[in-house]
N, C-alpha and C positions, 0 to 999 in steps of 0.2 A: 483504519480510516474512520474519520469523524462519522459516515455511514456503512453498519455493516450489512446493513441490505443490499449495499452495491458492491460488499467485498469480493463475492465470486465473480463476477462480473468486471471488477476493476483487475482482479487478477490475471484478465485476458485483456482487459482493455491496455490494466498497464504495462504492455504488453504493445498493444498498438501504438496508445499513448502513455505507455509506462505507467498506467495508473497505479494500482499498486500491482504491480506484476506478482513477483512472487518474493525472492528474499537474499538469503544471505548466503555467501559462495563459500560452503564446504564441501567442493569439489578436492578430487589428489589432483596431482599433476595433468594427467591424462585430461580431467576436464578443463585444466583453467591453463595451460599452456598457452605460449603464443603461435598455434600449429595448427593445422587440419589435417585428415587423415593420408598421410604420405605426400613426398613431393617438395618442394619449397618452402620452408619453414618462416622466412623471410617476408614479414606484411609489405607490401606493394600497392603506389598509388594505381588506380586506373579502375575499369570496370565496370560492370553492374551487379550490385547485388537484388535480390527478391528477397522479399516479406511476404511467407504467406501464411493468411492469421483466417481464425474465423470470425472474429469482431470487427467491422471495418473502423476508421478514423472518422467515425459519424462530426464530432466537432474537430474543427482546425483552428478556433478562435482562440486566442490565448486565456481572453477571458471567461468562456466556458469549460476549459480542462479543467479536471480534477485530478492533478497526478502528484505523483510522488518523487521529490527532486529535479524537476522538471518535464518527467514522460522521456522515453524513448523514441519515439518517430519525431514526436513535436521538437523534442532539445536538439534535431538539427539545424531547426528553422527557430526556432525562440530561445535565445541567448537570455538567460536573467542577472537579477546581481549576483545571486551566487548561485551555486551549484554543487553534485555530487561531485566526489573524488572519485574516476574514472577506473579504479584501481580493483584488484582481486579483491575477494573477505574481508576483513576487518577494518582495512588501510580504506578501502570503499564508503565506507559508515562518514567517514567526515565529510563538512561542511566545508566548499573552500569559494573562492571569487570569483569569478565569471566576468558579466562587467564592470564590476566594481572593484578596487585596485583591494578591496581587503576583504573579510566576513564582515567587518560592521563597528562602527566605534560607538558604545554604548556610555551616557552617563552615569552618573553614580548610580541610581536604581532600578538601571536599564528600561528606562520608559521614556527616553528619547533616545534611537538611533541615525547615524549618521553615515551616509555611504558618501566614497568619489569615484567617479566612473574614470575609467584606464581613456587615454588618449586616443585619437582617430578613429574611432569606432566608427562606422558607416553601414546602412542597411544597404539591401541590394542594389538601388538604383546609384549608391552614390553619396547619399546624401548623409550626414551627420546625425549621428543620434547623442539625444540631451538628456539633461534629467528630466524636462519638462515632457519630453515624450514617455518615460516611465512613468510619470504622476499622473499622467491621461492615460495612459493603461488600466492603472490599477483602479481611476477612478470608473472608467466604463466600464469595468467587472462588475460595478455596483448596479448597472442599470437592469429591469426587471427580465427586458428580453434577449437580455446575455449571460443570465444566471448558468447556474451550474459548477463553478469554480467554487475551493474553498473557503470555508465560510469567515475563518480567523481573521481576516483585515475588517468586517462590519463589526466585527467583538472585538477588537486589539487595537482601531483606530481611535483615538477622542472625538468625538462628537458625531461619530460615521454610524452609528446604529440605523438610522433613517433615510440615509443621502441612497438618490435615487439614479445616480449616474449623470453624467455632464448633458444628457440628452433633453433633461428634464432641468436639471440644475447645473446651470452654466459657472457659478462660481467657484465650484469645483469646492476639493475637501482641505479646506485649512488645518488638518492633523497631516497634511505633507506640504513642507517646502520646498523651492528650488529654487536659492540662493544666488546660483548663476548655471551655466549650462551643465556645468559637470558634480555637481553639487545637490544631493536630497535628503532630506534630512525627516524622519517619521517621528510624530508624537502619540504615546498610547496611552491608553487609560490607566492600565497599570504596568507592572514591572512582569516583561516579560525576555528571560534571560537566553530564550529560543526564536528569537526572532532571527537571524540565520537562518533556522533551520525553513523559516516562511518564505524568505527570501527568495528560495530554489523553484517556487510558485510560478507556473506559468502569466499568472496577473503580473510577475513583477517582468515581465516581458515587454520593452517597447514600444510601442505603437503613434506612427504621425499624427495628428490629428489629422492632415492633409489630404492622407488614402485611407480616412476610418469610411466605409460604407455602412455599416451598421452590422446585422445581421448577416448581410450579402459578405462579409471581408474575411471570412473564412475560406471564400472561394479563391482570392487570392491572399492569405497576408505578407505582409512585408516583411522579409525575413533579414533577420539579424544572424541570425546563424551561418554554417556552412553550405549549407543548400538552400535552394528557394522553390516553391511549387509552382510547377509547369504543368501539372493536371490533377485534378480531382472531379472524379465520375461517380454519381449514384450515391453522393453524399459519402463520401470517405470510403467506398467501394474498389477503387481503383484508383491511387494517390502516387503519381511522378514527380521524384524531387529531382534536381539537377543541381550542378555547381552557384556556388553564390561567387560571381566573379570579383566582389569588394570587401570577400571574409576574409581579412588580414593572418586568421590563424588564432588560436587560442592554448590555454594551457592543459586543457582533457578532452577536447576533441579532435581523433586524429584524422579522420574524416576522409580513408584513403578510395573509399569506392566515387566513379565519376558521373555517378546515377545511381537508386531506391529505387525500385519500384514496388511498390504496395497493393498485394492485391491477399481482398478479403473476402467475407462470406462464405470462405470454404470448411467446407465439416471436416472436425479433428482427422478423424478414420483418412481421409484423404490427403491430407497436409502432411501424414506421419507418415504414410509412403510414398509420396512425393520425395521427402526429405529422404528415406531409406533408401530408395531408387537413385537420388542424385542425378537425374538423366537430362543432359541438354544446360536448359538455366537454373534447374531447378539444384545443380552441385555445386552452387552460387548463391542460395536458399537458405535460410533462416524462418523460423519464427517467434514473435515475440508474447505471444497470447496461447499456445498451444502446447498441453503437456503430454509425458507417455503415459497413457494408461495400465495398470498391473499386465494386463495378457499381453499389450505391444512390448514394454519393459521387459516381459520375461519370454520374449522374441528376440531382441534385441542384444541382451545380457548374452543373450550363447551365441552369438556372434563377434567377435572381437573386435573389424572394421568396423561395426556400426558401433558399438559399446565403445570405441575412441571419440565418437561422433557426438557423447550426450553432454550435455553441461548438467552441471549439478548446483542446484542454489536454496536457500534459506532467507522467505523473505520476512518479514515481522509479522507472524500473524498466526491467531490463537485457536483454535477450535474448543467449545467448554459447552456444559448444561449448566442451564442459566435458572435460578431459582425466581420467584416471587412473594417475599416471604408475608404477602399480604395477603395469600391464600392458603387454609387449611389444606395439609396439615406443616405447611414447609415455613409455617409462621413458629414452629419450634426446631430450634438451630439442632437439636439433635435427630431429628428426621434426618437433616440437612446433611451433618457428618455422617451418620449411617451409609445414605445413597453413595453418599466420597468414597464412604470403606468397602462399599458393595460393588465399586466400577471395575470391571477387568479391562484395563488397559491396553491387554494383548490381544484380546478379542475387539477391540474398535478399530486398534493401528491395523488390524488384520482386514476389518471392515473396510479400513479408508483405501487397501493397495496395500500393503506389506509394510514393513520395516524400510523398505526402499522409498517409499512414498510420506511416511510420517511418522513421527518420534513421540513418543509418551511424554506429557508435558502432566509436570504437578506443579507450574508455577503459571501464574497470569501471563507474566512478561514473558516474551521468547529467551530462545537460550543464545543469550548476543549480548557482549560487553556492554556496547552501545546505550542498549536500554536499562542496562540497570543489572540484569540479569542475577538473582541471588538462591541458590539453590536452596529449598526448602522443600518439604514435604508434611504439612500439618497433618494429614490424616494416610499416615504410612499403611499401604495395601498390598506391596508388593507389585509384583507386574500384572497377578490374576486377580485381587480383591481378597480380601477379609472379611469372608461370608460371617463367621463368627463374631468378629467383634461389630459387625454391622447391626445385626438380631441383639447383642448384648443392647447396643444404643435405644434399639425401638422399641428393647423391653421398660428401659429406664425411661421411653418418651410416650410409653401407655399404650403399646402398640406386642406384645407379648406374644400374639395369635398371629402377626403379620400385616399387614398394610395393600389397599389398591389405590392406586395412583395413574394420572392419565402424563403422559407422555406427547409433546408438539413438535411435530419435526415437517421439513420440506418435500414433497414426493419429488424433487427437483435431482436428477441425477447426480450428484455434483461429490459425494463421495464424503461429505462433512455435515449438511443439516441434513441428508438426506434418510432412506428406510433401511438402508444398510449399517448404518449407525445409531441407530432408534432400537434396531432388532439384538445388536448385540447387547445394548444397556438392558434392554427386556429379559436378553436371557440370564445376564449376569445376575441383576436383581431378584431374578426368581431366585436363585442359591440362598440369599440373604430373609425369605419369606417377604418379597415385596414382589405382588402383582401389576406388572406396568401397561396398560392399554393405550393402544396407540394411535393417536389421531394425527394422520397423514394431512395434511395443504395444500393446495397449489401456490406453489410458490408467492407469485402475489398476495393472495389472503392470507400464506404462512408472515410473510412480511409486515404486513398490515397489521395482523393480530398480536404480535410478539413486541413492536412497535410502537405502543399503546397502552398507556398506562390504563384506559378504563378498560382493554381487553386483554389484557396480558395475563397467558393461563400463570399455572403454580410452578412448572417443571417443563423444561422446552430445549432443544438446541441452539447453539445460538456461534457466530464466529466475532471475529476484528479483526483489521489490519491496524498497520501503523500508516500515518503522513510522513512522519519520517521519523529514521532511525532513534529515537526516545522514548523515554517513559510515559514522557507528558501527554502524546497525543495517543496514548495508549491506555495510562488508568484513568485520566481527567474526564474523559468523556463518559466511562462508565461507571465513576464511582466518585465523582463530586455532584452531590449533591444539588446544585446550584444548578445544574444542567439536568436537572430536573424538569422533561415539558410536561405541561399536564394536558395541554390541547395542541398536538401535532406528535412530529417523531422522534419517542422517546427511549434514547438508549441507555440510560443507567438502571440496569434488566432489576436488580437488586431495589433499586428505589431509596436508594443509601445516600443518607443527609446526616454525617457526622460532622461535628462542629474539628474535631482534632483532624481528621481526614483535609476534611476541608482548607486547613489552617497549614496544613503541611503540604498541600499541592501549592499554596499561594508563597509559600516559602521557598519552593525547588523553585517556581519559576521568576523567581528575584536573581538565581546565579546564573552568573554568564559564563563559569569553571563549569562546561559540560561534564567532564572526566568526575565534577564531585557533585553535581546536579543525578549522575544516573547511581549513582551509590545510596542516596534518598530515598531514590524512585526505585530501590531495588529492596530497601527497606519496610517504604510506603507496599509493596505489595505483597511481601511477607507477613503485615500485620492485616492488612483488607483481608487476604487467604483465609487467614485462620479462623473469618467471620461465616466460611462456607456460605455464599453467596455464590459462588459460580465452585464449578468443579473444572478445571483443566483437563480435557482430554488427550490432545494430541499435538502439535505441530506439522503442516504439510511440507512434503520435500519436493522441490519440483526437478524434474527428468525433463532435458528437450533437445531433440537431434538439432542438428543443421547439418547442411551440405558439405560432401568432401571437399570444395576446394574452397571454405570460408575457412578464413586465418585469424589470428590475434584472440582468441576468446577471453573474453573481461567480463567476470561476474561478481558484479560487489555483495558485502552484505547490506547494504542499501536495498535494493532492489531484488538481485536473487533472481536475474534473468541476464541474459546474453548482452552485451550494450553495444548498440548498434555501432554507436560514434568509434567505438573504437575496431570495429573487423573491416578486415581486408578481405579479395575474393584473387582467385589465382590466376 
């Protein structure tokens, strides 16, 4: 995600709202079945299902989500032009139509696209939805006090960089037309060949002008979706969907339960034997924000009803130390390889939860077609590190007697920036004669500091996710140059303005052939790598029960979580 300060956070969120939950479905059979733990195999309309999360659905506004292919609780009630493909693993990863009868008809340099919305469409009460109510969507995301949504349409739009939303400026944004009711057609600044993939944005979600209340219209919005909200409590606390009596039906959501209900602010420890218990409503229970921790995980594992019970998924998302090579001594790229050859790999994934929880990552990209995905390994260590040839580097980088270096990590529990992860790089690098001292954060100041080009130390943790399943919103943000802030939040950790780099991101995102756009982007990170600028540590795996009698499990590699739209309850 274009912010990784909100990545753990989004990973529960997306979860609530599918922010970016977690990832891609390499589950066996057992997890990704269309089945619950015994009984009727058979998804069935009717019902109630429970969510229960410990993030609540703080926003409901379309225009203030931040998710990923449209969010999970929200893509009941926010239909966009497009959408994820509802599907297991791989098949998941695609971009497909929603209300728009296609992905999107691009011009020659894909810097005009063109959608046509499918027939009858109707929001809840009735009434017909247009293109003109999607252009008033996307434009009131732009107003100040409904921020929060993705940032790519004020950077992707022409002339939108400053528009303040319709609230301020009534003339609305002339880089969208609507030619007639079913008809929108986007102009951008440049050629970007993923605009699809933006599409799946909850901004590109319709809204009347009629029932916009402002701020207030999260407490009801008007849903375009299968369900419509009948209650939210304590601001996304306690959130009641019910049937949308004028959802005609769609082509990925199967939408069999006849009530959600959402309830949140509960701590993991409780939500995880909730779900283990199954007892009453709660064997009708899911969650979409809540993972197993290593000791629940290895409760669960020796048990075989509950171990039927976990989804398993993979969502785009990186965990790495992040260099700054503007600070002695990691301003010499041979430090830099060193630290690469001195990481033990099995002592971090060990750090993070097991092998069951995250996979040894030596590549930027995660390990997903999708993005690019190109197996590489520029500074081979094996699984425990290359104490030796690490010392050989820092004798040739004038460091012969060995090296002390500070170390910036999160005291944030979270199992990726945090002191469990800080501890094992500490102790690996001692092997290598690199003394690493460690300055713990609170999280907020960890944030802040890492964040900041005038404070950003030399050597830190650092994570990403993806927006969606691609390369682009994955190396672009942290290694084009151009996205360089030097006053506010900046995340290209490296500080890397290569004119080639740069020339080659602007290149992948001229094809609209995704299939040959992530073969670049798998290329493009094969060569960044080898500038040791980030070191790859891991990739997380996420574990998460739900209730014995929730049916159908669909875990895309999109997302990498449970998808609501499609489970049944018994």
């Amino acid at each position: 995600m274009r912010q990784p300060s909100l990545i753990a956070r989004r990973v529960a969120a997306a979860s609530v709202g599918l922010v970016v939950a977690a990832g891609a479905a390499a589950c066996g059979p057992k997890d990704n079945d269309a089945k619950g733990a015994g009984g009727d195999s058979t998804p069935h309309k009717g019902g109630t299902l429970t969510v229960l999360n410990s993030q609540p659905q703080s926003d409901f506004d379309p225009a203030r989500l931040y998710t990923s292919g449209g969010g999970n609780v929200p893509s009941l009630v926010f239909r966009t032009l497009t959408t994820r493909n509802r599907e297991n693993g791989a098949a998941g990863a695609k971009v497909v139509p929603d209300l728009a009868t296609d992905t999107g008809r691009p011009n020659k340099d894909a810097t005009v696209w063109t959608y046509t919305l499918k027939p009858g469409l109707k929001y809840e009460d009735g009434t017909p939805i247009t293109s003109a109510d999607i252009k008033y969507g996307i434009e009131r995301s732009f107003a100040p006090e409904l921020s929060g949504g993705a940032p790519y349409l004020r950077d992707w739009l022409t002339g939108a960089a400053k528009y303040q939303g319709p609230y301020k400026d009534k003339k609305g944004l002339s880089a969208i037309e609507t030619p007639d009711a079913r008809t929108i057609v986007f102009h951008l600044n440049k050629p970007e060949g993923e605009f699809p993939y933006l599409a799946t944005q909850t901004q590109f979600a319709p809204v009347p002008k009629a029932k916009d209340k402002g701020t207030k219209y999260e407490e009801h919005p008007v849903s375009s979706g299968p369900y419509r909200v009948v209650r939210n409590d304590n601001d996304g606390e306690h959130v009641v969907l019910e049937r949308n009596p004028h959802w005609s039906g769609d082509d990925e959501r199967k939408a069999y339960p006849d009530k959600i209900d959402v309830r949140s602010g509960l701590d993991s420890s409780v939500i995880n034997q909730r779900l283990s218990s199954s007892q009453g409503a709660d064997a009708a229970a899911v969650t979409t924000d809540t993972n197993l921790g290593p000791a629940e995980l290895a409760r669960v594992s020796g048990d075989k009803k509950l171990a039927d019970r976990v989804g398993t998924g993979h969502f785009g998302y990186t965990n790495y130390i992040a260099f700054n090579p503007k600070v002695k001594p990691f301003d010499n790229p041979k430090v830099r390889e060193a630290i690469a050859y001195a990481v033990d790999r099995s002592s971090v994934v060990n750090a993070a939860g097991g092998s069951a929880l995250a996979e040894p990552a030596t590549t930027f990209l995660p390990d997903q077609k999708s993005f690019g995905y190109t197996p590489y390994d520029p500074f081979p260590a094996g699984k425990s590190g290359n104490a030796a040839k690490a010392k050989e580097l820092l004798k040739e980088a004038g460091y012969a007697k060995g090296l002390t270096v500070t170390l910036t990590h999160s005291n944030d529990k979270n199992f990726e920036t945090s002191p469990e992860i800080a501890t094992a790089l500490q102790d690996a690098l001692k092997k290598a004669g690199i003394t690493v001292k460690l300055q713990g954060l609170e999280d907020n100041d960890y944030r802040d500091k890492i964040h900041s080009v005038k404070t950003e130390p030399g050597f830190f943790l650092a994570h990403w996710g993806a927006d969606w399943p691609s390369g682009g919103p994955f190396l672009a943000p942290i290694f084009d140059g151009r996205q360089i802030v030097a006053d506010g939040a900046n995340f290209n950790t490296g500080l890397l303005n290569d004119k080639s780099v740069n020339d080659e991101i602007d290149a992948i995102n001229k094809l609209t052939d995704l299939n040959a756009a992530a073969v670049r982007w798998g290329a493009l990170d094969k060569k960044i790598g080898e500038q040791a600028l980030t070191v790859p540590l891991f990739h997380p795996v996420y574990k998460r029960l739900y209730g014995s009698d929730v049916r159908n499990i669909v875990i895309s590699d999109w997302t990498g979580v449970l998808d609501i739209s499609q489970v049944a309850v018994k």
